[in-house]
LUMKOLMI-784784 format. One record per residue (C-alpha): x, y, z; residue in three letters. Coordinates in pm, whole numbers, padded with zeros to 5 digits, always signed. Layout:
LUMKOLMI-784784
XYZALA ...
***
This chain:
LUMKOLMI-784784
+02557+00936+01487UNK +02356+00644+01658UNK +02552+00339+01732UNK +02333+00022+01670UNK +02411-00314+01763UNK +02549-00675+01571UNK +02211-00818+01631UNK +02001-00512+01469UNK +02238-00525+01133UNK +02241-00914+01132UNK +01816-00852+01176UNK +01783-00616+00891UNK +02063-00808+00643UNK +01884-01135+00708UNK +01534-00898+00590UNK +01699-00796+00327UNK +01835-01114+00195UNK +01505-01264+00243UNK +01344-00965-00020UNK +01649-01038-00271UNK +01554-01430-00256UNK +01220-01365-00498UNK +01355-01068-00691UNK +01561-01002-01008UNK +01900-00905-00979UNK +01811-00495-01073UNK +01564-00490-00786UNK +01868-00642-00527UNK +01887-00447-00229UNK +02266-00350-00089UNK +02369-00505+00254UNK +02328-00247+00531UNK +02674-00066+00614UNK +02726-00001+00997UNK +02505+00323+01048UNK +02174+00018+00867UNK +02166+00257+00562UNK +02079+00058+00214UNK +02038+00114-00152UNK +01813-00005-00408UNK +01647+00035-00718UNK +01269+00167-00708UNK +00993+00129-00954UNK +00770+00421-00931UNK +00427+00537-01168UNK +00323+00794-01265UNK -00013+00947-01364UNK -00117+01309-01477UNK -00479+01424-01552UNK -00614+01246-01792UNK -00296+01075-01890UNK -00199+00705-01952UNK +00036+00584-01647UNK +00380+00564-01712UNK +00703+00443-01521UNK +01033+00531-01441UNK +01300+00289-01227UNK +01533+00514-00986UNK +01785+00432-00739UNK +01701+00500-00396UNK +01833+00510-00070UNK +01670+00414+00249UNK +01750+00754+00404UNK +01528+00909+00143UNK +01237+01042+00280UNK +00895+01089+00087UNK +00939+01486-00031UNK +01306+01327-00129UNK +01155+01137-00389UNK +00866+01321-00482UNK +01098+01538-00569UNK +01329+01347-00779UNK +01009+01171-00911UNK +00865+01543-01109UNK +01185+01581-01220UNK +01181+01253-01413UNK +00846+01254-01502UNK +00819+01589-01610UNK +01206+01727-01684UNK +00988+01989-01914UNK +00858+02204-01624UNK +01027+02168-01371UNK +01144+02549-01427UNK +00796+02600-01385UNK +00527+02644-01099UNK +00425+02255-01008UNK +00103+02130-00890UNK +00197+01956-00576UNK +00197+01600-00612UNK +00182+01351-00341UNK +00282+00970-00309UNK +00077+00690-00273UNK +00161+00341-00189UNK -00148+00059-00409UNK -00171-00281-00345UNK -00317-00533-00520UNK -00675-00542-00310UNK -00680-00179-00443UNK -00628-00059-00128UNK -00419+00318-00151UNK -00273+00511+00114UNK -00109+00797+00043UNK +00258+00839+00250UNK +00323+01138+00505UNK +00614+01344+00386UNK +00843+01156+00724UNK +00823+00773+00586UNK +01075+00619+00383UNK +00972+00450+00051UNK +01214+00214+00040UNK +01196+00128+00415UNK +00820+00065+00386UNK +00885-00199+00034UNK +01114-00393+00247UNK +00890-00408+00538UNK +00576-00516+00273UNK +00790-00853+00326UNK +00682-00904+00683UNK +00322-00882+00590UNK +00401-01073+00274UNK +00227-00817+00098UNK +00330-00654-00244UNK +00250-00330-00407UNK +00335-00020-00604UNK +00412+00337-00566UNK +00196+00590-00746UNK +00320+00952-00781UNK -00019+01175-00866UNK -00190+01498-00794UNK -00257+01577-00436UNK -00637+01718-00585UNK -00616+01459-00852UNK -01007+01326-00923UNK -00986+00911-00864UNK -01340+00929-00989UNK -01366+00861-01366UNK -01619+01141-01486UNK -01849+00928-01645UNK -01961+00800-01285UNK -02053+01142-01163UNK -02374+01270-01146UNK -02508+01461-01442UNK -02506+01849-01363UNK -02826+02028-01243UNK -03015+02201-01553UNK -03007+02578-01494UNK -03291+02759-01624UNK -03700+02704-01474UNK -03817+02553-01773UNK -03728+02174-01737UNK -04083+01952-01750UNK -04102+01747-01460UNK -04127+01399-01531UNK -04376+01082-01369UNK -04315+00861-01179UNK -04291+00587-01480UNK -04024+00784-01645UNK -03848+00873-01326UNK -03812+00527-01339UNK -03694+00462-01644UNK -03446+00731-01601UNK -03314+00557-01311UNK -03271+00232-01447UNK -03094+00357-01786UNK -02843+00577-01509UNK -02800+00263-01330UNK -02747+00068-01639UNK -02467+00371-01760UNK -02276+00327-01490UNK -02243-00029-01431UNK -02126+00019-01864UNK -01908+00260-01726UNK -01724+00032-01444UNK -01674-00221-01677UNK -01536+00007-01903UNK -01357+00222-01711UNK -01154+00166-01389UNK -01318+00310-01037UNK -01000+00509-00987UNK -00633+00533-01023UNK -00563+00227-00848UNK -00768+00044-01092UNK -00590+00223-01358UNK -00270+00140-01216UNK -00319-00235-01237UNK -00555-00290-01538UNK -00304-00075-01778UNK +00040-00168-01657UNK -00057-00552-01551UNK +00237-00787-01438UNK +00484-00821-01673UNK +00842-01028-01683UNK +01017-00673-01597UNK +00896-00660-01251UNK +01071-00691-00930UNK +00971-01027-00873UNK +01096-01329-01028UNK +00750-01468-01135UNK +00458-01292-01061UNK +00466-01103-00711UNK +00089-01087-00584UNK +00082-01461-00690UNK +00358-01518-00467UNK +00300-01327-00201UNK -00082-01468-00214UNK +00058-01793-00205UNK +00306-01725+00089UNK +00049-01544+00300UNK -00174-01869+00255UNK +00128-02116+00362UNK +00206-01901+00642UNK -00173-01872+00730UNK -00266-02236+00714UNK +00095-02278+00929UNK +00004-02085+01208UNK -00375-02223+01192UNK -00244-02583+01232UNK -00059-02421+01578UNK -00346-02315+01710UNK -00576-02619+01663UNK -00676-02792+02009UNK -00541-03164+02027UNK -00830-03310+02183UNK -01022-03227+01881UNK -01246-02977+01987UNK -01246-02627+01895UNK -00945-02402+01696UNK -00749-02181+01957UNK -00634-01885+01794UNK -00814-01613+01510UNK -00745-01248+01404UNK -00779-00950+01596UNK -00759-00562+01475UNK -00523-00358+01713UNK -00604-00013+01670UNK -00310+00238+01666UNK -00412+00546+01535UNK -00202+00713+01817UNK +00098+00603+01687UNK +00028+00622+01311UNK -00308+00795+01270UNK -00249+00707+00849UNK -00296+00364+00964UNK -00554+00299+01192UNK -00514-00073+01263UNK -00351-00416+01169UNK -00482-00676+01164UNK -00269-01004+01394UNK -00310-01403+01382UNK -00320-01508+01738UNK -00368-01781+01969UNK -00634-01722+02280UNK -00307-01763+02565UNK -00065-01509+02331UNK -00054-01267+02609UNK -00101-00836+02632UNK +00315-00833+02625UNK +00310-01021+02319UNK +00024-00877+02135UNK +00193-00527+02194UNK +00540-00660+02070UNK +00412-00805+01738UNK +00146-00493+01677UNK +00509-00237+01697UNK +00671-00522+01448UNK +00335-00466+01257UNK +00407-00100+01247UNK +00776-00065+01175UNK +00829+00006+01526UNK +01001-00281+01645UNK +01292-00076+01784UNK +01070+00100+02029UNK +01055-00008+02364UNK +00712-00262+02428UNK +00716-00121+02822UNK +00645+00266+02720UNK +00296+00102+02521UNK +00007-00071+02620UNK -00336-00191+02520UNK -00653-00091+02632UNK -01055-00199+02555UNK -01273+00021+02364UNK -01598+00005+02391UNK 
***
């Protein structure tokens, strides 16, 4: 059993009580016991081909890997064959900027919410099809006409043909999502059952900006001239090749040492040692 120290469990309560601070009392995280396990209550979605998405609220513990809950998740979402042969179905974590990322089987769900905190970020889990099409249909391309007999058409009506497909899709996007994460957010919008008090993207939007503008005001020079400090992309796909980079706010004298630190912080690695990584230029 791995012994862990005051300071790690007073680290992770303090995260913890930070996440409870802007959520209802259903969505309240346990404290962490002496081995940093935790409990909590999960929203999860669900969507099957050509179905409406649906939800389902399950407890979860932070031990729980991704197959854990998958597998929980079918059984939930579809009690009625679960006697039978399954498609395999995969989880995906959607944020609000539509950006989806589907988990590898070793993460924790409820490890990776709490950490969403740290980037102030906020988003939802999505249990689908591991083949599932995120495509509607109406924005694929028309099939090929078998037979030899189709006229071929000028160039004015190849024209017009292209300008009426152009004209059915953009009809389509506007009345159809451009996949599942769409879906996800235009049918099941924000609502006062939600883990946040008020609404969570406008929150966390609002937070990110504060703690932008915050760090901003740091790095501006005091002689007036020029700011001091930007973004940079780290790349890490050799340490998480399902996320190749993040993205930092630093000032131009944050040095390598400190750039690695916050990068493993970035990653959910903070408890690895900064000495065994370091950074190196790509060109």
């Amino acid at each position: 059993m791995a012994s862990h120290s005051k300071e790690e469990r007073e680290k992770l309560a303090k995260q913890i009580h930070d996440w409870n601070a802007s959520r209802l009392d259903l969505f309240h995280l346990s404290d962490p016991n002496e081995n940093l396990d935790f409990f909590g209550v999960m929203r999860f979605y669900f969507q099957g081909d050509g179905e409406k998405v649906s939800t389902k609220c399950i407890r979860v513990a932070s031990t729980a890997n991704t197959t854990d809950i998958i597998n929980t998740l079918v059984e939930k979402f579809r009690p009625d064959m679960r006697m039978l042969s399954l498609p395999s179905y995969a989880l995906y974590e959607v944020h609000v900027t539509r950006e989806e990322r589907r988990l590898s089987i070793d993460e924790y769900p409820l490890v990776l919410q709490l950490n969403w905190g740290n980037d102030l970020r906020e988003g939802r889990f999505l249990l689908k099809g591991e083949h599932q099409k995120t495509i509607p249909s109406n924005l694929q391309s028309d099939p090929p006409v078998e037979g030899n007999f189709k006229r071929k058409l000028s160039k004015r009506e190849k024209k017009e043909q292209k300008k009426k497909e152009k004209e059915a899709k953009l009809k389509g996007k506007e009345n159809q999502p451009d996949s599942v994460a769409d879906q996800l957010y235009n049918e099941l919008p924000e609502t006062s059952f939600t883990r946040s008090i008020s609404n969570p993207e406008a929150v966390m939007r609002r937070r990110r900006q504060m703690k932008l503008e915050k760090k901003l005001e740091q790095f501006k020079s005091k002689d007036g001239g020029p700011d001091t400090g930007g973004t940079l992309k780290i790349y890490g796909q050799s340490i998480k090749p399902d996320v190749p980079y993040k993205t930092l706010l630093l000032s131009m004298y944050d040095t390598a040492e400190h750039v690695v630190k916050e990068t493993l912080i970035k990653y959910g690695l903070d408890q690895e040692d900064p000495d065994n990584f370091c950074l190196s230029q790509v060109s």
